[in-house]
N, CA and C atoms as an extended XYZ file, in Angstrom:
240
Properties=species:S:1:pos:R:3:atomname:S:1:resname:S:1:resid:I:1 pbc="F F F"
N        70.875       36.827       74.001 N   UNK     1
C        71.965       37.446       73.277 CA  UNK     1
C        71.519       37.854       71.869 C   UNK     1
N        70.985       36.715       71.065 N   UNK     2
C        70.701       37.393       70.075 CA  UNK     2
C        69.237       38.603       70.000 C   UNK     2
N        68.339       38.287       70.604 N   UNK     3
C        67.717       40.013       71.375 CA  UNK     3
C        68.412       40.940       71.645 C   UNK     3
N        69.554       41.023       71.593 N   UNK     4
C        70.613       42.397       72.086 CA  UNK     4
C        71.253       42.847       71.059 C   UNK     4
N        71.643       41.553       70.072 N   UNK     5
C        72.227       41.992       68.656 CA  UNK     5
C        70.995       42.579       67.866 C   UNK     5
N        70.109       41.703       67.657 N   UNK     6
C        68.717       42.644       66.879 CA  UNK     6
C        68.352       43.981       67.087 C   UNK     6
N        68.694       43.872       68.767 N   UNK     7
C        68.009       45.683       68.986 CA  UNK     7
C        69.250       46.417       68.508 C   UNK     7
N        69.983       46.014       68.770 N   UNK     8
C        71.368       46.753       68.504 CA  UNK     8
C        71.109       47.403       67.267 C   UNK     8
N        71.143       46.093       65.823 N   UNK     9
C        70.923       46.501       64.590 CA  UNK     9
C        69.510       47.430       64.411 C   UNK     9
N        68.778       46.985       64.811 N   UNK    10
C        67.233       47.543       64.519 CA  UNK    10
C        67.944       49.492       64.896 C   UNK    10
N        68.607       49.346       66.060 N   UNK    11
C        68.757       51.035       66.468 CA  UNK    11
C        69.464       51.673       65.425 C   UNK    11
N        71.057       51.125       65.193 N   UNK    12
C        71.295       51.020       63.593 CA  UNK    12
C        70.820       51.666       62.876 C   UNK    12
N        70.067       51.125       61.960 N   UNK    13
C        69.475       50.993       61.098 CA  UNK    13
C        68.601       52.171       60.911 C   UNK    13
N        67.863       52.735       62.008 N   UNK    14
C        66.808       53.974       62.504 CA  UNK    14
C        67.837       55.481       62.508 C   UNK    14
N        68.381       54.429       62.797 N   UNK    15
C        69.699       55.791       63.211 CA  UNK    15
C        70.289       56.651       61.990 C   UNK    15
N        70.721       55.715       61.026 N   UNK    16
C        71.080       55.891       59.654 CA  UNK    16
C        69.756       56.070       59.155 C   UNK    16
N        68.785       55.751       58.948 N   UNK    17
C        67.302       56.452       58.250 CA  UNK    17
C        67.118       57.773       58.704 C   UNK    17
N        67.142       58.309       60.238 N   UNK    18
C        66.804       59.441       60.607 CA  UNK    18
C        67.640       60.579       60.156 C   UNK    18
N        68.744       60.008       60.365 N   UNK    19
C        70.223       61.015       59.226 CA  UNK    19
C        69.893       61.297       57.790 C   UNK    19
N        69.557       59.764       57.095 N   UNK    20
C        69.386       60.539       55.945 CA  UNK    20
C        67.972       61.358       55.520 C   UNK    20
N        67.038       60.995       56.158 N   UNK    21
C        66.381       61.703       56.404 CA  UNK    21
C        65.632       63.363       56.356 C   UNK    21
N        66.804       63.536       57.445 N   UNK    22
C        66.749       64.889       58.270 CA  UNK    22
C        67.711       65.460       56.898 C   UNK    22
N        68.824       65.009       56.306 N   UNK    23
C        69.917       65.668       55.434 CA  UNK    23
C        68.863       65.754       54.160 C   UNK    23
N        68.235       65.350       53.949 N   UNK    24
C        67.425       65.320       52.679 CA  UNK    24
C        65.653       66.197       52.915 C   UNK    24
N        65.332       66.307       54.183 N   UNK    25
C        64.581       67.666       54.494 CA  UNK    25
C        65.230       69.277       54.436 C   UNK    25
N        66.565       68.571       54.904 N   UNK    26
C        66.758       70.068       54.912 CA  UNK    26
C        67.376       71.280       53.570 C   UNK    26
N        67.249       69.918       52.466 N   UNK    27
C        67.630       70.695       50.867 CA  UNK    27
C        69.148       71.339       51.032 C   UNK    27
N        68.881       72.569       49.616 N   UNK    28
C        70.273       73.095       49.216 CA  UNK    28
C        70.371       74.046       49.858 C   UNK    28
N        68.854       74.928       50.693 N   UNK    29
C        69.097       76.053       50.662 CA  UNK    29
C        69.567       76.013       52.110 C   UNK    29
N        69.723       74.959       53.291 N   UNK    30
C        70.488       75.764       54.280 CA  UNK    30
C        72.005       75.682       53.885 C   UNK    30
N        72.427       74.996       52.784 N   UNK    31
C        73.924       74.768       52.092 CA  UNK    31
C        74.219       75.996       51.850 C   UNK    31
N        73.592       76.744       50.997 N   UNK    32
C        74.028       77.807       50.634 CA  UNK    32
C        73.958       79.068       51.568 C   UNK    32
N        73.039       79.028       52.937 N   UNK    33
C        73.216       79.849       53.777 CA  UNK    33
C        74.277       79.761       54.748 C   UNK    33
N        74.340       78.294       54.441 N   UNK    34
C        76.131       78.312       55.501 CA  UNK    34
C        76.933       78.524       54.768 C   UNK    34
N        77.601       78.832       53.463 N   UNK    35
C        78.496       79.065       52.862 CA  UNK    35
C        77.896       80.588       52.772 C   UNK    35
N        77.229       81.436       52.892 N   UNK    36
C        77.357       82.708       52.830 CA  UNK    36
C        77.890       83.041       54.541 C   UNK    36
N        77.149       82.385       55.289 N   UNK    37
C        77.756       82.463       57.062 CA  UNK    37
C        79.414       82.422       57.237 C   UNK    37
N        79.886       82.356       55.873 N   UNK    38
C        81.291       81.833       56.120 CA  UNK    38
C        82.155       82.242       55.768 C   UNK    38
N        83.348       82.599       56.245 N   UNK    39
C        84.678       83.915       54.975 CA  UNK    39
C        85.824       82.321       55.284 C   UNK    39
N        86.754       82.968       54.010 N   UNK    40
C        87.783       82.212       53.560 CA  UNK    40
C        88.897       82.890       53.983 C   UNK    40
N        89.674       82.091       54.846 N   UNK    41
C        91.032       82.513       55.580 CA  UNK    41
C        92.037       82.105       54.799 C   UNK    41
N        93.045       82.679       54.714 N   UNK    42
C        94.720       82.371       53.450 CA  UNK    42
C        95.508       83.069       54.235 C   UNK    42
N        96.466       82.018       54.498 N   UNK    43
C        98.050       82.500       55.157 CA  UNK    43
C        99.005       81.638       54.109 C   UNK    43
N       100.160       82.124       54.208 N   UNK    44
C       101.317       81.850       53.997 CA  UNK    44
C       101.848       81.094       55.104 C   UNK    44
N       102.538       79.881       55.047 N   UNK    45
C       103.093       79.087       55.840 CA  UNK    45
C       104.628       79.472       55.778 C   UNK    45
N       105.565       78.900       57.228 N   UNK    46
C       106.845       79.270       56.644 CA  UNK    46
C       107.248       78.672       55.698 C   UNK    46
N       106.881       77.717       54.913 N   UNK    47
C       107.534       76.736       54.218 CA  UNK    47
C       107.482       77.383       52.611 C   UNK    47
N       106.231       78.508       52.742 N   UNK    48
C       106.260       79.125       51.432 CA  UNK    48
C       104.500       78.791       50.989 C   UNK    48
N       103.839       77.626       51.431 N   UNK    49
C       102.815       77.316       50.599 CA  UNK    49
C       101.404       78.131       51.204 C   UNK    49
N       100.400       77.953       50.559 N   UNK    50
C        99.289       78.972       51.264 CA  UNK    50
C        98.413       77.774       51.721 C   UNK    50
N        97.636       78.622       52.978 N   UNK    51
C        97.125       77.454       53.827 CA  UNK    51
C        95.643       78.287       53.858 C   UNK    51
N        94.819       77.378       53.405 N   UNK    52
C        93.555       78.459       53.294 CA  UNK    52
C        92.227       77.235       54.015 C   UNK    52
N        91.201       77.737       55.105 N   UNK    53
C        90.260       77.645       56.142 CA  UNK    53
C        89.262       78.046       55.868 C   UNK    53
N        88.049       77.799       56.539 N   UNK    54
C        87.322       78.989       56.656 CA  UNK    54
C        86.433       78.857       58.036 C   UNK    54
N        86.326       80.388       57.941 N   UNK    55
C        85.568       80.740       59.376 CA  UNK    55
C        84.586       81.365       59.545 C   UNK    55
N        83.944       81.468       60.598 N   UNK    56
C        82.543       82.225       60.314 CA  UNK    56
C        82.593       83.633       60.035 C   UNK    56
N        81.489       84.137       59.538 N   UNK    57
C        81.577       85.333       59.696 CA  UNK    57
C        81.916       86.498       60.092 C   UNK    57
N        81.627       86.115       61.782 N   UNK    58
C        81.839       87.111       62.650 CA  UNK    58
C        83.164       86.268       63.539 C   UNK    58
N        84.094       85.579       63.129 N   UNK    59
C        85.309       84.842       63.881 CA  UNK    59
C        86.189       85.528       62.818 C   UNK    59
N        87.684       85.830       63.702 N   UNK    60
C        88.337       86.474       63.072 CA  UNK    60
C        89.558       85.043       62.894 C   UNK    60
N        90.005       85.053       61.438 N   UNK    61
C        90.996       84.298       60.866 CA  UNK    61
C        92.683       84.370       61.795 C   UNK    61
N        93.146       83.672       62.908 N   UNK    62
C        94.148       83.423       63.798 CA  UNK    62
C        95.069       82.613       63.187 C   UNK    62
N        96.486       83.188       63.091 N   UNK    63
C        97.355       82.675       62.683 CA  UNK    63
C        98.523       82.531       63.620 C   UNK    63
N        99.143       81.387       63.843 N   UNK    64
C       100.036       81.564       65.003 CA  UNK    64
C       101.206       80.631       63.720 C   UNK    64
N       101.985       81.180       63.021 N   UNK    65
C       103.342       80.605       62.618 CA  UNK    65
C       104.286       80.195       63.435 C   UNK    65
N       104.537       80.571       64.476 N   UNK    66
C       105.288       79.736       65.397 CA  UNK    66
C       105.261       78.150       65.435 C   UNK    66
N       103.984       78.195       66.248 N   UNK    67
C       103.289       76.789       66.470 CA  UNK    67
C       102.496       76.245       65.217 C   UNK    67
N       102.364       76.914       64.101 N   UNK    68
C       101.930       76.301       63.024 CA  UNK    68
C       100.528       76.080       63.132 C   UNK    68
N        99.612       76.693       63.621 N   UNK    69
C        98.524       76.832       63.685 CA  UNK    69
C        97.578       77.780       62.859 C   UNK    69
N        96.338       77.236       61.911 N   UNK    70
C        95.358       78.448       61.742 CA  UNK    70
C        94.295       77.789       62.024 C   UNK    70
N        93.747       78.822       63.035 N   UNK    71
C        92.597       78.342       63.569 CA  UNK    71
C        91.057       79.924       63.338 C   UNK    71
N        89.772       79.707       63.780 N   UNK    72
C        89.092       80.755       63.822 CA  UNK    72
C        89.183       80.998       65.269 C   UNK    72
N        88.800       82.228       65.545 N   UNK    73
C        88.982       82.757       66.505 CA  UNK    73
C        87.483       82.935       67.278 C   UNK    73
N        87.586       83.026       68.459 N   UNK    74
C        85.991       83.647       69.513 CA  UNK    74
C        85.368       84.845       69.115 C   UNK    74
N        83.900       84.176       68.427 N   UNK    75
C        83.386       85.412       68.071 CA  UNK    75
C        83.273       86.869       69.451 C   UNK    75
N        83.355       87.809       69.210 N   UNK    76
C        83.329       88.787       69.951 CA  UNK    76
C        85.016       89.417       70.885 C   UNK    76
N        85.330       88.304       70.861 N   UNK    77
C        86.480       88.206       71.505 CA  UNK    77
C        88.358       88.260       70.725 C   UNK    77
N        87.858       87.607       69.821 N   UNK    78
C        88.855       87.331       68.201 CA  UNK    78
C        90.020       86.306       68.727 C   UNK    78
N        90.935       86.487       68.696 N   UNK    79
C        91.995       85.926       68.729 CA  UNK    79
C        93.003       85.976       69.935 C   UNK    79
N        92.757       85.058       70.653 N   UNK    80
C        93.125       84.858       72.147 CA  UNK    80
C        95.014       84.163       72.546 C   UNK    80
């Protein structure tokens, strides 16, 4: 049993190193290429307030006020 808790932790532990890791190879600059990959969606809710998302590039900004939904939409396809 306690062989099962050790490996357990030991995996843990690798697991959280390889994350931070990998987040700290990969710097600022793919940060800033996903925030250019990305547009900013703004609706008006019924309630009056603005509800702002964002979506990719090529996904079109879907608003369903009914059901109270903003979601992005299927690239190529848009808003289903």
């Amino acid at each position: 049993m306690k062989r099962l808790v050790m490996s357990l932790a030991v995996a843990a532990a690798l697991a959280a190193a390889g994350t931070m890791a990998f987040d700290t190879a990969r710097g600022p600059q793919s940060t800033a290429a996903l925030a250019a990959a990305t547009k900013v969606c703004k609706s008006k809710t019924p309630a009056g307030k603005t509800k702002t998302w964002r979506c990719g590039a090529d996904q079109a900004c879907c608003v369903n006020k009914t059901m109270g939904t903003y979601v992005c939409g299927i690239p190529g396809l848009g808003c289903l």
